[in-house]
Backbone as XML, in Angstrom:
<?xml version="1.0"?>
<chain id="A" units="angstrom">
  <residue number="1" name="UNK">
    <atom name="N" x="85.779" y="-74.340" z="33.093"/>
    <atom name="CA" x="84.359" y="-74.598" z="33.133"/>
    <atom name="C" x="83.643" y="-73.394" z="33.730"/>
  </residue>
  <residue number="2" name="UNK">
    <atom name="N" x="82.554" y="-73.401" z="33.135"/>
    <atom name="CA" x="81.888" y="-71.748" z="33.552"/>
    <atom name="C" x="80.670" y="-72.376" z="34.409"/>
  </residue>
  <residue number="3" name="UNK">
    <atom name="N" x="80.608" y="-72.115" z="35.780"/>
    <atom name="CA" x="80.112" y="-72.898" z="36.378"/>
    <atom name="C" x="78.699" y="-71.789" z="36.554"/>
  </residue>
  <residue number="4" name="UNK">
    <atom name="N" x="78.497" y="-70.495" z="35.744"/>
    <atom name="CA" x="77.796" y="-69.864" z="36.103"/>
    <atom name="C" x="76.812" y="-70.020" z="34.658"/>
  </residue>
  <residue number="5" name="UNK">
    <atom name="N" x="77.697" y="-70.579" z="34.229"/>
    <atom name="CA" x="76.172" y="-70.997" z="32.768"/>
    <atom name="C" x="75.776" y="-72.050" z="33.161"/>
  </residue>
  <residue number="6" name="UNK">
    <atom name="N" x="76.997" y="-73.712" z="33.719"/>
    <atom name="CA" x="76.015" y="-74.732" z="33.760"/>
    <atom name="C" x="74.553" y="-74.578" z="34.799"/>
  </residue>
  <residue number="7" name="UNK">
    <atom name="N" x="74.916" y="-73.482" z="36.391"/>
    <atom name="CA" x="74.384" y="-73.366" z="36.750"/>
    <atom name="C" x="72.671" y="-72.617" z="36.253"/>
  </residue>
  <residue number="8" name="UNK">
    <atom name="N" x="72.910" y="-71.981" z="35.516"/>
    <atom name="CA" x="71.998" y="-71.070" z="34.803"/>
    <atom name="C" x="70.879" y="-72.097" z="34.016"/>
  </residue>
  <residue number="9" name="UNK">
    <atom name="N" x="71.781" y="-72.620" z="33.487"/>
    <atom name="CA" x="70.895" y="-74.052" z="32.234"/>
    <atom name="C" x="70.288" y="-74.900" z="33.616"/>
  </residue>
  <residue number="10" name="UNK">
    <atom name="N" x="71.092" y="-75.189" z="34.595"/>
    <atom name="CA" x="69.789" y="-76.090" z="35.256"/>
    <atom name="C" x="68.664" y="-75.258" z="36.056"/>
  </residue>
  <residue number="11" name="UNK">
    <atom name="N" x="68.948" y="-74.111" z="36.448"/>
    <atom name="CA" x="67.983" y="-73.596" z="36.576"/>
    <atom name="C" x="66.543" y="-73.276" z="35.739"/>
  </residue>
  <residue number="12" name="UNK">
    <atom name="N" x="67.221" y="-73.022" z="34.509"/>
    <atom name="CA" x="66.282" y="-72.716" z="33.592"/>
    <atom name="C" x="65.393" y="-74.168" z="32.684"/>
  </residue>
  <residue number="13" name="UNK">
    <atom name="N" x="66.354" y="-75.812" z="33.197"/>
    <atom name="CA" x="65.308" y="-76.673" z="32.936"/>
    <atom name="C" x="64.508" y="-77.006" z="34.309"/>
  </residue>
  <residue number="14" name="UNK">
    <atom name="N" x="65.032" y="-76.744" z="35.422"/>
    <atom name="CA" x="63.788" y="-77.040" z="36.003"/>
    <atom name="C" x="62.555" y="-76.359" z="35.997"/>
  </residue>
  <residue number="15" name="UNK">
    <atom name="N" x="63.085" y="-74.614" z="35.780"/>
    <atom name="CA" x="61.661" y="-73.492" z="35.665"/>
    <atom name="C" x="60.961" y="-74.351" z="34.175"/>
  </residue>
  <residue number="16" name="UNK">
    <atom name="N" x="61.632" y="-74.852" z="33.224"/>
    <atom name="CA" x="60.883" y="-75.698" z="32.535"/>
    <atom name="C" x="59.740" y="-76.685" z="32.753"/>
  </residue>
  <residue number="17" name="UNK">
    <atom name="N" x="60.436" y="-77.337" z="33.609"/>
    <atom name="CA" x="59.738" y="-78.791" z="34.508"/>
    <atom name="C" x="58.435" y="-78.007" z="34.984"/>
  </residue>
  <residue number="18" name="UNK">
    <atom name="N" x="58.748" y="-77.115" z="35.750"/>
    <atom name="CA" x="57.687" y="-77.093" z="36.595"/>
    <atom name="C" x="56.808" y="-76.082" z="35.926"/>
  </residue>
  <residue number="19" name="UNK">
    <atom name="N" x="56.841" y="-75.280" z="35.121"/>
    <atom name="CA" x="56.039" y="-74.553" z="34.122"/>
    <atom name="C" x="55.231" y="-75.528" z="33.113"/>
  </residue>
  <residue number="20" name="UNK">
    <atom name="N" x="55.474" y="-77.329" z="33.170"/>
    <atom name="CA" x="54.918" y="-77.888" z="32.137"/>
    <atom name="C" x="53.901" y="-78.138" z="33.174"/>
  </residue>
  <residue number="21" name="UNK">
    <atom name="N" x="52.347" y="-78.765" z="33.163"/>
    <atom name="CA" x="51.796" y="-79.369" z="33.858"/>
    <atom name="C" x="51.323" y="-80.896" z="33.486"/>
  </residue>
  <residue number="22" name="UNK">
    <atom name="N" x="52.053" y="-81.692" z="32.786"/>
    <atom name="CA" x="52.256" y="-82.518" z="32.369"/>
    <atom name="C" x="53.009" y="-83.135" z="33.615"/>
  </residue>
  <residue number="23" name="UNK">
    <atom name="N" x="54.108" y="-83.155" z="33.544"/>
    <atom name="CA" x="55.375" y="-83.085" z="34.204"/>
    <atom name="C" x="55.023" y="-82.827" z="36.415"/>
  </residue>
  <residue number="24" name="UNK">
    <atom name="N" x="54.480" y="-81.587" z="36.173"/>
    <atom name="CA" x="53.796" y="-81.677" z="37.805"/>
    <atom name="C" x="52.872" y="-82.114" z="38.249"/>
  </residue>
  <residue number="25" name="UNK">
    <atom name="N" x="51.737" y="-82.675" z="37.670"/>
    <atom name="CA" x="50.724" y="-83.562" z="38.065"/>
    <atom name="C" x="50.983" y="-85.280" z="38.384"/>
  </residue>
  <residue number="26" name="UNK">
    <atom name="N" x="52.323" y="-85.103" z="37.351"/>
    <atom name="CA" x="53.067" y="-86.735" z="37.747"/>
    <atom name="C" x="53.117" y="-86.941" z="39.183"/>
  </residue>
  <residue number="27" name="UNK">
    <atom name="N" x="53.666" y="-85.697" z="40.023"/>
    <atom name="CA" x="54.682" y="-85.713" z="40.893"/>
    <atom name="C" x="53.802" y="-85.913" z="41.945"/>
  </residue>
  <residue number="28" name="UNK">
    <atom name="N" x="54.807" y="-86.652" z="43.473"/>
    <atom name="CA" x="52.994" y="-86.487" z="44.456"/>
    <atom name="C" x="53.576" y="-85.739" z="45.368"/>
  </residue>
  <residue number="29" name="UNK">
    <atom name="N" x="52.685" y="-85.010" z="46.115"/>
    <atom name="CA" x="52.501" y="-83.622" z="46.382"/>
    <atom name="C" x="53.773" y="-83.652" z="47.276"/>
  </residue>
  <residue number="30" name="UNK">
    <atom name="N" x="54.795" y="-84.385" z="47.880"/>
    <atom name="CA" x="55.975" y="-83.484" z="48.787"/>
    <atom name="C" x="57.157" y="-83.606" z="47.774"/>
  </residue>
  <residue number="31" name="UNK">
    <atom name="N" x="56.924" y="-84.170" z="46.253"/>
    <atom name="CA" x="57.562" y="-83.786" z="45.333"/>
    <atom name="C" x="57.936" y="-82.269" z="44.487"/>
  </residue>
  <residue number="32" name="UNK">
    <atom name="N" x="56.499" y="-82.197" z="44.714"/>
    <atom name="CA" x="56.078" y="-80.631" z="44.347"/>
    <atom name="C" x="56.784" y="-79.709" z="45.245"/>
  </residue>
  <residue number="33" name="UNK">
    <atom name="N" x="56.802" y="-79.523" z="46.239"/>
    <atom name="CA" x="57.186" y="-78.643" z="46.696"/>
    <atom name="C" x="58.803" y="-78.823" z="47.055"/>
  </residue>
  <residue number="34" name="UNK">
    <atom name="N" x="59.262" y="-80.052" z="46.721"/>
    <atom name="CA" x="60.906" y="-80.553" z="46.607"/>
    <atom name="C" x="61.686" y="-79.929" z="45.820"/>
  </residue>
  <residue number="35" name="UNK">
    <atom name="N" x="60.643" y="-80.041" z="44.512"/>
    <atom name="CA" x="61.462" y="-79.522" z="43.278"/>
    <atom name="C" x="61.129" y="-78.420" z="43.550"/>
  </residue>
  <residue number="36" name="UNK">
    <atom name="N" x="60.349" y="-77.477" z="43.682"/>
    <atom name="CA" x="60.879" y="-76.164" z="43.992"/>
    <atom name="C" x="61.779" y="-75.791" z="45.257"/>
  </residue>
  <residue number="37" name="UNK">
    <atom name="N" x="62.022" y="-76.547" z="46.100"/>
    <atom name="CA" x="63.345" y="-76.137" z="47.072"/>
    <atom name="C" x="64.889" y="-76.191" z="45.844"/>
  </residue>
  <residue number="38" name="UNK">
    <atom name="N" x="64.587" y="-77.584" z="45.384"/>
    <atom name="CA" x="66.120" y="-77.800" z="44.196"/>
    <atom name="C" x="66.239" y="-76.738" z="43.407"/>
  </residue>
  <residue number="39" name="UNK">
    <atom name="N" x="64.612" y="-75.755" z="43.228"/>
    <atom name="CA" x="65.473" y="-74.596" z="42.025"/>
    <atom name="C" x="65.918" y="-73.829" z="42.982"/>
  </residue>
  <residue number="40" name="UNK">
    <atom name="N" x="65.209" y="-73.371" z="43.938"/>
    <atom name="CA" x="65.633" y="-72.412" z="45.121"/>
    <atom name="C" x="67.407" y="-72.657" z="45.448"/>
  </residue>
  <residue number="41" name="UNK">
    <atom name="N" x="67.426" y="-73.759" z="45.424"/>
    <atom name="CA" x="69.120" y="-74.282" z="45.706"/>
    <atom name="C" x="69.849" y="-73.931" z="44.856"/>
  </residue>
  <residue number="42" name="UNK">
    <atom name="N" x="69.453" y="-73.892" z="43.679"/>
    <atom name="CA" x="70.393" y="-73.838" z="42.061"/>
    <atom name="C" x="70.208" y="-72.890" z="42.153"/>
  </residue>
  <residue number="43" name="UNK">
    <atom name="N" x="69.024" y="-71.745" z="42.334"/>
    <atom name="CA" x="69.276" y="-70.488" z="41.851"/>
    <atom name="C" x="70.410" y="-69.440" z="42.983"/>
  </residue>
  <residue number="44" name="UNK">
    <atom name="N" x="70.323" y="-70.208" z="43.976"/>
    <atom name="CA" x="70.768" y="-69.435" z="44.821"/>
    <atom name="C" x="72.652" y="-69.587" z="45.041"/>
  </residue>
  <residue number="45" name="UNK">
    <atom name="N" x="72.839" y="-70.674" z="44.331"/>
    <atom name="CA" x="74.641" y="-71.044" z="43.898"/>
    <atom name="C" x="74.652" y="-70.450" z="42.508"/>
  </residue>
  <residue number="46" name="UNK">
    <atom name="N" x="73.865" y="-70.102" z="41.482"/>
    <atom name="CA" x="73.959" y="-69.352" z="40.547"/>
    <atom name="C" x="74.104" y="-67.925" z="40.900"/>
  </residue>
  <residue number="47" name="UNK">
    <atom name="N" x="73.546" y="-67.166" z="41.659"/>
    <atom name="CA" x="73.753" y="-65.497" z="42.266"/>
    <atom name="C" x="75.078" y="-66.335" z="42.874"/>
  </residue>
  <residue number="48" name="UNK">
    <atom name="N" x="75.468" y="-67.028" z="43.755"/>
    <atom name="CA" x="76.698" y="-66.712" z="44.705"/>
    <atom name="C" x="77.958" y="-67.181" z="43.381"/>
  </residue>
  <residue number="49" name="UNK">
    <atom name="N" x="77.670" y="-67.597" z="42.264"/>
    <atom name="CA" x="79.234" y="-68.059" z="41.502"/>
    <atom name="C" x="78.577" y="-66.325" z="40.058"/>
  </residue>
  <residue number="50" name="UNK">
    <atom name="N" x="77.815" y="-66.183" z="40.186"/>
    <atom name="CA" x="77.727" y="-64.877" z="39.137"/>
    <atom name="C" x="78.581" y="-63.633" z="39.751"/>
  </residue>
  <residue number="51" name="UNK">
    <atom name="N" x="80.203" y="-63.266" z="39.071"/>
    <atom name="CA" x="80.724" y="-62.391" z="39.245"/>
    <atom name="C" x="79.819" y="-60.986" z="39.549"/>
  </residue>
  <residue number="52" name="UNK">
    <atom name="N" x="80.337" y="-60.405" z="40.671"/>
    <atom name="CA" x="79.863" y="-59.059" z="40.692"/>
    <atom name="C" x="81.058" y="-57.779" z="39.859"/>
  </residue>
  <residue number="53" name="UNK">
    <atom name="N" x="79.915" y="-56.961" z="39.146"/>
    <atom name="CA" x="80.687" y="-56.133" z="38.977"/>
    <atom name="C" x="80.320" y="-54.723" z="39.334"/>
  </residue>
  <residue number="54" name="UNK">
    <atom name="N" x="81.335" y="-53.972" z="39.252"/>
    <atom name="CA" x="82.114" y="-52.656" z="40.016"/>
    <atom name="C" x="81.792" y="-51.853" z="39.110"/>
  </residue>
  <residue number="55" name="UNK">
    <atom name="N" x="80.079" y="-51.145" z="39.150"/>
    <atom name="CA" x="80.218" y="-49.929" z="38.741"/>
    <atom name="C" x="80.404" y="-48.763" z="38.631"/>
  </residue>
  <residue number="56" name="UNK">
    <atom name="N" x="81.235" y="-47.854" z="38.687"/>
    <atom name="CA" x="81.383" y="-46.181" z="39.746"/>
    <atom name="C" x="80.154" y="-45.729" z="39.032"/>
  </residue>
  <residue number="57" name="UNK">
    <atom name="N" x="79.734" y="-44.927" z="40.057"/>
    <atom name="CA" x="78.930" y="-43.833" z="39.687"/>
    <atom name="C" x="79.262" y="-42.855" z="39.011"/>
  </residue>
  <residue number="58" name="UNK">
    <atom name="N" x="78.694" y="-42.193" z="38.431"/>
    <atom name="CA" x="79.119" y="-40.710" z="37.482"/>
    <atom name="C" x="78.071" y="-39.657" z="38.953"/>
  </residue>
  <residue number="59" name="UNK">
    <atom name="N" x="79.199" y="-39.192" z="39.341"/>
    <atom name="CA" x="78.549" y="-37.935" z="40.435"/>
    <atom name="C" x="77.413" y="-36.875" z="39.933"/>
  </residue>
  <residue number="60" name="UNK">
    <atom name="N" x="77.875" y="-36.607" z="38.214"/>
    <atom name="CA" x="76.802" y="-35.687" z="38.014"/>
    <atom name="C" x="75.433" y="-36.341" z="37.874"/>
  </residue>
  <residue number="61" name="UNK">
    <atom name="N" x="75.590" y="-37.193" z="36.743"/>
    <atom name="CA" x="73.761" y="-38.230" z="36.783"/>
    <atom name="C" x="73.323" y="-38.716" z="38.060"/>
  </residue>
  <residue number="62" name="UNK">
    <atom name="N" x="74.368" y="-38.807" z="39.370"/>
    <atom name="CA" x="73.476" y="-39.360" z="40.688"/>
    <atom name="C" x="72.797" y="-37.620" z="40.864"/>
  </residue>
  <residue number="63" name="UNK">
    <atom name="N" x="73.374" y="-36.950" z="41.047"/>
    <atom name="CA" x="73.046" y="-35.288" z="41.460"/>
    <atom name="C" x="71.861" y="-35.162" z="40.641"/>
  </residue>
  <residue number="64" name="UNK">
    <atom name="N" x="71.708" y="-35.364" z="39.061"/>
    <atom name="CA" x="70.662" y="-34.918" z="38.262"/>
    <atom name="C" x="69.298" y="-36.116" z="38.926"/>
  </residue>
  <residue number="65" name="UNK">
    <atom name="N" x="69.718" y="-37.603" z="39.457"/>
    <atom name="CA" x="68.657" y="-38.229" z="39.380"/>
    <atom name="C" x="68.121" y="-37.910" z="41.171"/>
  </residue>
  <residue number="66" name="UNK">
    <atom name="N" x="69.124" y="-37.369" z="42.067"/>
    <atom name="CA" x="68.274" y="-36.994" z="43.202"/>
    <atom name="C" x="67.660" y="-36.096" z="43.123"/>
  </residue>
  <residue number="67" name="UNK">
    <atom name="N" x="67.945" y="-34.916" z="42.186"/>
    <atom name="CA" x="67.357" y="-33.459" z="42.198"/>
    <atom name="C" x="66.024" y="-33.812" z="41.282"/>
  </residue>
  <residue number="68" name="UNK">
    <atom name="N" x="65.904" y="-35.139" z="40.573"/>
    <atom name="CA" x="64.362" y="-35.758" z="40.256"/>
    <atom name="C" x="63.982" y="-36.230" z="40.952"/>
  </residue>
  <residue number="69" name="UNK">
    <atom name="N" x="64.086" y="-36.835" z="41.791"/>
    <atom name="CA" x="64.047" y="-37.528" z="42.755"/>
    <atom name="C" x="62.631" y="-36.470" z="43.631"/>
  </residue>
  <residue number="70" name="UNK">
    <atom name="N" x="63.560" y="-35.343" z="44.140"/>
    <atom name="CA" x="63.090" y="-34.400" z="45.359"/>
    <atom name="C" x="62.534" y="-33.530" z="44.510"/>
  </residue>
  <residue number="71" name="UNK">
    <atom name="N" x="62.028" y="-33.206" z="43.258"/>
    <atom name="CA" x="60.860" y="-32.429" z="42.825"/>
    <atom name="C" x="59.861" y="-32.736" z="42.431"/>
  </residue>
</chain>
């Protein structure tokens, strides 16, 4: 089970939910600010189960992008 898509899909129906205003005018007001703690919750076990990955740097493009950087 890929717990980093189911996580992803509920994130992305609640940014649904609460992007409808249909849906948030239902709600009474310590609802409102509930459901946005629950995406805050989901989104934030979605970053901690999303693999990190390991990119090396290429030494010359960091060198070319500081020497843009400092002119």
């Amino acid at each position: 089970m890929d717990h980093n898509l189911t996580l992803g899909t509920i994130v992305e129906c609640i940014d649904q939910l609460i992007a409808d205003p249909t849906f948030i005018n239902k709600l009474a007001g310590e609802d409102e600010g509930f459901i946005e703690t629950v995406l805050d919750f989901f989104a934030r076990l979605e970053e901690q189960f999303t693999p990190v990955e390991f990119v090396e740097e290429d030494p010359i493009l960091w060198r070319t992008a500081q020497d843009a950087e400092t002119d």
